[in-house]
N, C-alpha and C positions, 0 to 999 in steps of 0.2 A: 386118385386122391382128389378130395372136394377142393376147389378152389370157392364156389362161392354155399355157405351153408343155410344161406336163407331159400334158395334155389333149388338148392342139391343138383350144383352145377359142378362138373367135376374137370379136372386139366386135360383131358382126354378133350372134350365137347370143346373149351377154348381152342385148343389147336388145331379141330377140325375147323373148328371158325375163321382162323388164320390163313388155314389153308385155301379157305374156300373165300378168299378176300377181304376179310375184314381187318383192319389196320388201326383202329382206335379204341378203348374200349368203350364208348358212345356205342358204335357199331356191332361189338362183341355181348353187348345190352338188348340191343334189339331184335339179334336173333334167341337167345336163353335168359334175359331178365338179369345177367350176374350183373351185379354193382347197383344195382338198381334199388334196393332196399338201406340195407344199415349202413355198407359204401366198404365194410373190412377190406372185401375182396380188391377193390379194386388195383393196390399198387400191384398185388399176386398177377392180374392181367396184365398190368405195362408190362411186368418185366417179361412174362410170356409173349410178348409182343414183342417187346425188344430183343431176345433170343431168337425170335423167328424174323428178326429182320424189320421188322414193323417200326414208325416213327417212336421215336423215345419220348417218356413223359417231360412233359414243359420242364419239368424241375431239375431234367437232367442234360435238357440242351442246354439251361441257362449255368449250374454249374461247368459245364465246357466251356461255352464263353467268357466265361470268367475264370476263367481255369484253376476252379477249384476241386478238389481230391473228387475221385469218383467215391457216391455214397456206398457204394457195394464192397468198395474195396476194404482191408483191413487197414486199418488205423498206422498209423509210424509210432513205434513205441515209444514214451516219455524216456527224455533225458534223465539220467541219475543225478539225484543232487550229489553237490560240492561239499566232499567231507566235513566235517566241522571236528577242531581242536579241541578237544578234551578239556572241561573246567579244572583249572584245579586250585585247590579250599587252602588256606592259608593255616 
């Protein structure tokens, strides 16, 4: 599957990346060019980096610290609203 399509960088080539020590995608840039052009790809790279153990994106340490919901996660469903009594016409 392509991860970066300006590139025609695909998830296979990221992970050899990973493997082969690269931990930011700065770093995942300078070996294959992905994120380097339009930038789509790039969160597609954190989170391959973050599954293989690599540092998480800024945006998702700073949600931890603040311990706010993980973005990945699904949502908590909305409350039901509070029935409402029937008008009734005089």
């Amino acid at each position: 599957m392509y991860v970066c399509m300006c590139h025609a960088v695909t998830e296979d080539q990221v992970k050899r990346a990973i493997d082969a020590g690269a931990n930011t995608p700065r770093q995942i840039a300078k070996g294959c060019k992905a994120g380097t052009d339009c930038g789509s790809c790039v969160r597609r790279i954190q989170a391959l980096l973050g599954e293989h153990g690599a540092r998480p994106c800024p945006t998702a340490r700073l949600a931890d610290k603040l311990g706010l919901a993980d973005p990945g996660a699904d949502p908590a469903p909305a409350p039901l609203p509070a029935p409402v009594a029937p008008l009734r016409v005089a």
